[in-house]
C-alpha positions as CSV (number, residue, x, y, z in Angstrom):
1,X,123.8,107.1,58.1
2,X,124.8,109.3,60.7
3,X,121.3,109.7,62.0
4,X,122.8,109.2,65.8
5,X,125.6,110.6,67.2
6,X,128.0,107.9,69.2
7,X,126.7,109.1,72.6
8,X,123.4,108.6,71.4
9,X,124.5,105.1,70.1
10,X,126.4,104.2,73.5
11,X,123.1,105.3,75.4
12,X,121.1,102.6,73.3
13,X,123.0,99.8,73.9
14,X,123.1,100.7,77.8
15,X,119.3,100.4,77.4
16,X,119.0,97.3,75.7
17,X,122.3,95.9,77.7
18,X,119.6,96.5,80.7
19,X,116.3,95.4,79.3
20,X,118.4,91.9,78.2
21,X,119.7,91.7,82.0
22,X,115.5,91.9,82.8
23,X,114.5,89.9,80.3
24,X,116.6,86.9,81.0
25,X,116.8,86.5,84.8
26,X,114.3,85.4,86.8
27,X,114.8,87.6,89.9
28,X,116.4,91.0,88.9
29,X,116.4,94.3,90.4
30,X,117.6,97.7,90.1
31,X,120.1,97.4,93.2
32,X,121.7,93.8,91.6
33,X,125.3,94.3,89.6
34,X,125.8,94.9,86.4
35,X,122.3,96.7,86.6
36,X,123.5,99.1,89.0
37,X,126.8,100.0,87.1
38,X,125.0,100.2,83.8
39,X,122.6,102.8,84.7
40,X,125.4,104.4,86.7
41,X,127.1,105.1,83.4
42,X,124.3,106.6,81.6
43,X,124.7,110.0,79.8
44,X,121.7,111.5,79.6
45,X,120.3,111.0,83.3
46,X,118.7,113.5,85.5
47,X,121.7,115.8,87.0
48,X,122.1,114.8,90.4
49,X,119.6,111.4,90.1
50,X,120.9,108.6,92.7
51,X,119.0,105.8,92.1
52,X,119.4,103.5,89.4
53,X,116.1,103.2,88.4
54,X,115.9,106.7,88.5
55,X,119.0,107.2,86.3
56,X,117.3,104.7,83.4
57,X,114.0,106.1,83.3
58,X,115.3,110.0,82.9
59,X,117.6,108.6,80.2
60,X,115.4,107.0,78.4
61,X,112.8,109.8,78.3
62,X,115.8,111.9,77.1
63,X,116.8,109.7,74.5
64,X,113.0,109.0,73.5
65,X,112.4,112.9,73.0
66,X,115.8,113.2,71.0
67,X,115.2,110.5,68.6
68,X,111.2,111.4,68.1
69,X,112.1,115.4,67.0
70,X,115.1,114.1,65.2
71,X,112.2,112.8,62.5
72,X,111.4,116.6,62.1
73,X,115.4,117.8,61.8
74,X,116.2,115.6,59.2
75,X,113.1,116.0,56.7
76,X,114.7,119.8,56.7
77,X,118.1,118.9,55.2
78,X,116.5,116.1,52.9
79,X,118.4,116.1,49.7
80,X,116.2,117.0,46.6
81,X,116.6,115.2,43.5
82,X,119.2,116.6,41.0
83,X,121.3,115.5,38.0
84,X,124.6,114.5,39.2
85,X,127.6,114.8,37.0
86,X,129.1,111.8,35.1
């Protein structure tokens, strides 16, 4: 639908690739691989921001923010309804 752009996409699934790592081992951290890597790779992090946990919670404010005003962007180019041609 094109609602996302494919940063915005690759962003997502580094979030949920790192909620699943969380959500299915028993002891996990922010300093344990692929963790680590993953939030390493993130796009939208703080400038500057070392620490993983860090790096995943700036990103995911980012992302949050982007995706919350995008709502308001697209209700201006909503199409209208019109007759189309046969």
């Amino acid at each position: 639908m094109g609602l996302i752009s494919d940063q915005e996409c690759q962003e997502c699934e580094l979030i949920r690739k790192i909620r699943n790592e969380f959500a299915h081992k028993m002891k996990m951290s922010f300093s344990v691989e692929p963790v680590r890597g993953l939030c390493g790779s993130m796009n939208y992090s703080v400038p500057g921001e070392k620490s993983p946990r860090g790096q995943l919670t700036s990103s995911a404010v980012v992302m949050l923010l982007r995706l919350t005003n995008r709502a308001h962007y697209v209700r201006q180019k909503a199409l209208v309804y019109q007759n189309w041609p046969i």
